[in-house]
C-alpha positions as CSV (number, residue, x, y, z in Angstrom):
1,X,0.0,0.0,0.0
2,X,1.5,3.2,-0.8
3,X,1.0,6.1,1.6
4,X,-1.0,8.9,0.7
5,X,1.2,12.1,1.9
6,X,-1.3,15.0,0.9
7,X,-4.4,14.9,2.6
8,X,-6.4,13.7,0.0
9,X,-8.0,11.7,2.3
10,X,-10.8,10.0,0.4
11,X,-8.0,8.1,-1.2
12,X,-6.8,7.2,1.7
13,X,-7.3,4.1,4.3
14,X,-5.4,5.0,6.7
15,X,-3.8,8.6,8.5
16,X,-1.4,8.7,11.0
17,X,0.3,12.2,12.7
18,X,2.2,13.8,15.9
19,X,-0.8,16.0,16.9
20,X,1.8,18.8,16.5
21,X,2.7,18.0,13.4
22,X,-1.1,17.4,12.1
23,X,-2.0,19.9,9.2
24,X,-5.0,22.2,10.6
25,X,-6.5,22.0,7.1
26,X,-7.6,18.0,8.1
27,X,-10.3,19.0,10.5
28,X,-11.2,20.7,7.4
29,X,-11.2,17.7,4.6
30,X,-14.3,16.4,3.2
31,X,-12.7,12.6,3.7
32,X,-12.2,12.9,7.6
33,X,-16.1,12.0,7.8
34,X,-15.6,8.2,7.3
35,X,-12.5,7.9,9.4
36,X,-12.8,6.2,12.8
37,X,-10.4,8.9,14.9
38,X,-8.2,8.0,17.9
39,X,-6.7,10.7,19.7
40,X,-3.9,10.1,22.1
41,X,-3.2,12.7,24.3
42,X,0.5,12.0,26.5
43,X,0.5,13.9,29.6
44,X,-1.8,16.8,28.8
45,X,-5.8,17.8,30.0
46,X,-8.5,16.1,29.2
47,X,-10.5,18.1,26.1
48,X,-13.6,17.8,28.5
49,X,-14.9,18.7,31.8
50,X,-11.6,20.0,33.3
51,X,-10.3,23.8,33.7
52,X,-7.3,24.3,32.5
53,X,-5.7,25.5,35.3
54,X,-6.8,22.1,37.6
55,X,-3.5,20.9,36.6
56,X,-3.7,16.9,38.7
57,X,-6.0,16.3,35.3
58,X,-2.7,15.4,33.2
59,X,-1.9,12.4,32.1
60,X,-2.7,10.2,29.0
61,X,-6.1,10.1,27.6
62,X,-7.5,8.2,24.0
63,X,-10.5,9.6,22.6
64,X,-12.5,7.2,20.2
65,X,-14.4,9.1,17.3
66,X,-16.7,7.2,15.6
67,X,-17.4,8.0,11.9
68,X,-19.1,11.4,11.1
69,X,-19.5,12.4,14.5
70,X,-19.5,15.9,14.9
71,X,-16.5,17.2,16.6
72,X,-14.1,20.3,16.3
73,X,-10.2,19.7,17.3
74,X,-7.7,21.8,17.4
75,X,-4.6,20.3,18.0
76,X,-2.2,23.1,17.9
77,X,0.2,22.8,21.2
78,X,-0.7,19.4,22.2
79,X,1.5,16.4,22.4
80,X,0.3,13.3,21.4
81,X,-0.8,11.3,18.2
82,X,-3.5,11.1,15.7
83,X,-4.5,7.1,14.4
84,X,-7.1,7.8,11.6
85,X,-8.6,5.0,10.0
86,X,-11.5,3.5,7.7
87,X,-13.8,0.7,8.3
88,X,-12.0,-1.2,5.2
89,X,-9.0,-0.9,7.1
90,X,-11.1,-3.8,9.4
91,X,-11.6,-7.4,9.1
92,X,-15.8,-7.2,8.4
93,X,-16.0,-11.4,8.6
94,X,-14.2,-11.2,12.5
95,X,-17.9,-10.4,13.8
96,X,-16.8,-10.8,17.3
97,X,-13.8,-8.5,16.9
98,X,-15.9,-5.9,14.8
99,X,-18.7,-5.5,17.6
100,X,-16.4,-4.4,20.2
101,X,-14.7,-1.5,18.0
102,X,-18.3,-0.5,18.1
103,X,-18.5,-0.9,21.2
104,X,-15.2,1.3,22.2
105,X,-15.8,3.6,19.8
106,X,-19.5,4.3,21.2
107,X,-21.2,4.3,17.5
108,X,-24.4,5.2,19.0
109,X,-22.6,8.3,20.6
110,X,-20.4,11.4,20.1
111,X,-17.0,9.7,21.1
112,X,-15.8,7.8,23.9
113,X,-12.5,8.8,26.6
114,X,-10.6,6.8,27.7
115,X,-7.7,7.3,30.6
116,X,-4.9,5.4,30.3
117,X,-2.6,4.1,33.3
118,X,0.5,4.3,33.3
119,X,0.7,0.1,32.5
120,X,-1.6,0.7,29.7
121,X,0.0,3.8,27.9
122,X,3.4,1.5,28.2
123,X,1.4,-1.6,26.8
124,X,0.0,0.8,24.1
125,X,3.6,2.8,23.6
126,X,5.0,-0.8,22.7
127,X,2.8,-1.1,20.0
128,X,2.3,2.1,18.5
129,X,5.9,2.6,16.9
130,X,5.8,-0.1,15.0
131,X,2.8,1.1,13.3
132,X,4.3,4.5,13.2
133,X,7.3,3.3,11.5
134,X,5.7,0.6,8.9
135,X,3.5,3.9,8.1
136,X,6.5,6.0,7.5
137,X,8.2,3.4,4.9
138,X,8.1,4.3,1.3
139,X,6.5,1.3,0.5
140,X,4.7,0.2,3.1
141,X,3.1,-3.3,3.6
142,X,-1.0,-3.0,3.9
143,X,-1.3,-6.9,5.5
144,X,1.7,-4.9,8.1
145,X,-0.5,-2.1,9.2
146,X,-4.0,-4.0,8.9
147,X,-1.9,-6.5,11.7
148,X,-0.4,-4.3,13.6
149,X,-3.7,-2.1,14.0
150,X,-5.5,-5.1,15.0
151,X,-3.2,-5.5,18.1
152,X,-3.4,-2.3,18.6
153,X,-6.9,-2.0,18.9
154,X,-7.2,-5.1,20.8
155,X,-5.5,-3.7,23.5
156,X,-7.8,-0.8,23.5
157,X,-10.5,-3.5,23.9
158,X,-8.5,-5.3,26.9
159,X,-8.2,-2.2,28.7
160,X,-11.7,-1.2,28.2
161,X,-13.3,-5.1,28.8
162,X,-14.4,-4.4,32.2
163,X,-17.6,-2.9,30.6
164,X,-18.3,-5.0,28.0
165,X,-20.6,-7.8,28.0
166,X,-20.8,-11.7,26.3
167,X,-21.9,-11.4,23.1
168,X,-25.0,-13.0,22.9
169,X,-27.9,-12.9,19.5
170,X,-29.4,-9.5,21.2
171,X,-25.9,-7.7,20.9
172,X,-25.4,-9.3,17.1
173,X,-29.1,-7.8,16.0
174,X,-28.0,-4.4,17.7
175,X,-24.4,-4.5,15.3
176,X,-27.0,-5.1,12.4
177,X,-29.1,-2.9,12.7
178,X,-26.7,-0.1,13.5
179,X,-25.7,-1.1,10.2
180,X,-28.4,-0.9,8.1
181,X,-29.5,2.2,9.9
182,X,-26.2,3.7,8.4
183,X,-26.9,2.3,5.1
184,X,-30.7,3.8,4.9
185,X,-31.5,6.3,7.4
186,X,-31.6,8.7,4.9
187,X,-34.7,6.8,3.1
188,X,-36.2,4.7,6.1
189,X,-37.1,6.2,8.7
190,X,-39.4,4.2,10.7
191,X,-39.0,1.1,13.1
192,X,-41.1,-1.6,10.8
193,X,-38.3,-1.2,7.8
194,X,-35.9,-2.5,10.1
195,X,-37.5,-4.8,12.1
196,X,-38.3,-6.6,8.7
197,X,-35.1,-6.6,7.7
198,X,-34.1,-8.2,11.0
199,X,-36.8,-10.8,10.4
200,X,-38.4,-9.9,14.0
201,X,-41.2,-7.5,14.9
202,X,-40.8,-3.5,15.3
203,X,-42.3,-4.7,19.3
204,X,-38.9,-7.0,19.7
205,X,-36.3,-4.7,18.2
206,X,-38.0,-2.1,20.5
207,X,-37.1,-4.0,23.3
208,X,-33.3,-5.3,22.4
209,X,-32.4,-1.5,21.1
210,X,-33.8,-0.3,24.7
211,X,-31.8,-3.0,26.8
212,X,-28.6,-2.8,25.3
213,X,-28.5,0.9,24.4
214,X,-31.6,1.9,26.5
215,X,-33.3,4.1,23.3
216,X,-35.9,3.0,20.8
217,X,-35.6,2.3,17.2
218,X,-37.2,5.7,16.4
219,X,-35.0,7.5,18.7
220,X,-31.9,6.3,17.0
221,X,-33.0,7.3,13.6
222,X,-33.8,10.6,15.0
223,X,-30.4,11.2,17.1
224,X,-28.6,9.7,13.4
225,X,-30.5,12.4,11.6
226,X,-29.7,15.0,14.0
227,X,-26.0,13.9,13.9
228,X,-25.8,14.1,10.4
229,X,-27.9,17.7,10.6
230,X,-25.1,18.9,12.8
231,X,-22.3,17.8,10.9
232,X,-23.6,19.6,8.0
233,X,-24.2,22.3,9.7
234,X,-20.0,22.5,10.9
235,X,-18.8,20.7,8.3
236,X,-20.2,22.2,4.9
237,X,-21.0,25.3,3.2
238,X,-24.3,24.5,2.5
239,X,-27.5,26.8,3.7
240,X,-29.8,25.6,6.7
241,X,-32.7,25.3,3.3
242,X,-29.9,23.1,1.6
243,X,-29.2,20.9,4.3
244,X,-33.0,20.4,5.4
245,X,-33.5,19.5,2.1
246,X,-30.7,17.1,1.6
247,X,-31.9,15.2,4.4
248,X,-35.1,14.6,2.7
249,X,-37.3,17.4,5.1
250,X,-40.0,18.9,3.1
251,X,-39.1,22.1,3.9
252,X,-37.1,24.6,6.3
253,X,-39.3,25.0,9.2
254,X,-40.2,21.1,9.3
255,X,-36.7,20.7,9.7
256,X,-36.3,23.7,12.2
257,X,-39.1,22.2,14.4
258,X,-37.4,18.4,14.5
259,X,-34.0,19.9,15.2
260,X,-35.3,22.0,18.1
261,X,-37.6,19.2,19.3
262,X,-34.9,16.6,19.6
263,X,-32.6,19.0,20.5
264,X,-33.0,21.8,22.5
265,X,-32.0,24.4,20.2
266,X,-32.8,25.4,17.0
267,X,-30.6,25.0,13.9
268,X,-29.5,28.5,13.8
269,X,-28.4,28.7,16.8
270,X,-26.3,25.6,17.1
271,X,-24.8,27.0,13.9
272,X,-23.9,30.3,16.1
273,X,-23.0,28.1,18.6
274,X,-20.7,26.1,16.7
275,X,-18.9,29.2,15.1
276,X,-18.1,30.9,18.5
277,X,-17.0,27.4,19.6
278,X,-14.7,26.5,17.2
279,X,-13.6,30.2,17.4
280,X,-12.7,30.8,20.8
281,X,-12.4,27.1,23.0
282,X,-9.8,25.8,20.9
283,X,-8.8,22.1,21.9
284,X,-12.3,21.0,22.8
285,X,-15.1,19.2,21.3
286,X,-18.8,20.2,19.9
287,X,-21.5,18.8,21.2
């Protein structure tokens, strides 16, 4: 596999930078959107919940970014690394293996944190080099990096197993329809559609989405319209009437009322809110 050096990241599988060496015009590609993210942050703040000056908040901390999540980073000043990578990069037919990146990476969610012990950012600092140097080679070896992020990401696993659960049929129906949720939210917006497709009623899939994630079908396909609303909204240069309409609302104030319903807010004034955000609270996230 060669490496891509430019951005250009729609051509690209994989990404991989010293946070203080990572371009600012990434957070700005078009490609970044498909990329799972993890941020490793090496004795610094979290990029939530702490004031700056409460300096005992140092130390290591991973952030897991699912796929177009919407999130602002600026990683100007911070030491650490950025591991960027598609779901090709990932062996689909390990099912197990594939349900707990998932998992760690919260897919139903915004991102997930994790901090690191000292043990585990040594386990983790073991591994990392050699996927940093196999990256760095003229011609690198795509079976090398595919390996070598597998153990990587394993370990992530291990250190995060004390919350996971055995994978039983329930779990397998929730990876599956998380799945075709991303594949047709944009068409299908009710329960039935995907209950059918699971071969089980709208009533069961009800009741597996609300044990294991604790929301309804409904509510999913809302909260992955919304998400894809707000990336939009950060993320593009398209109008408020553009992006209601892209996301198949009839019109402007139908899609005013939803956002503000399942939000809080209206659409214009997360946009404002996004724009001072990103402006002046540089090294957090949007949410």
């Amino acid at each position: 596999m060669e490496k891509n050096t430019s951005l250009g990241l729609e051509t690209s599988l994989i990404y991989i930078r010293n946070l203080e060496n990572c371009p600012p015009s990434y957070l700005n590609d078009p490609g970044r959107k498909d990329f799972f993210e993890i941020v490793w942050l090496q004795n610094e703040l979290p990029l939530h919940a702490i004031r700056e000056e409460e300096e005992h908040g140092r130390g290591d901390w991973i952030y897991l970014i699912p796929p177009y999540r919407v999130h602002q980073l600026n990683k100007a000043g911070k030491n650490g690394i950025l591991l960027s990578f598609k779901r090709d990069f990932l062996e689909e037919g390990d099912k197990e293996f594939y349900l707990d990146i998932f998992k760690i990476f919260n897919i139903q969610g915004e991102f997930s944190c994790l901090p690191l012990s000292i043990e585990n950012a040594e386990e983790l600092g073991k591994i990392y080099p050699l996927l940093e140097e196999e990256y760095s080679k003229p011609s690198n070896s795509f079976f090398i990096l595919k390996a070598l992020l597998k153990v990587f990401l394993l370990k992530l696993i291990r250190i995060k197993e004390h919350v996971f659960t055995a994978q039983d049929v329930n779990q397998k129906r929730v990876y599956e329809f998380m799945m075709l949720l991303e594949e047709n939210y944009q068409q299908e917006r009710n329960a039935e559609f995907y209950a059918s497709a699971l071969g089980i009623s709208s009533k069961r899939l009800n009741q597996i989405l609300k044990e294991k994630l604790d929301k309804t079908g409904m509510q999913l396909i809302h909260d992955r319209i919304i998400m894809e609303a707000k990336r939009k909204i950060i993320h593009s240069e398209y109008t408020l009437k553009e992006i209601a309409y892209d996301l198949g609302f009839t019109d402007r104030p139908y899609f005013s009322r939803f956002f503000k319903k399942q939000t809080g807010t209206s659409p214009e004034d997360f946009q404002q809110h996004a724009r001072h955000h990103i402006e002046s609270r540089f090294n957090t996230l949007v949410e």
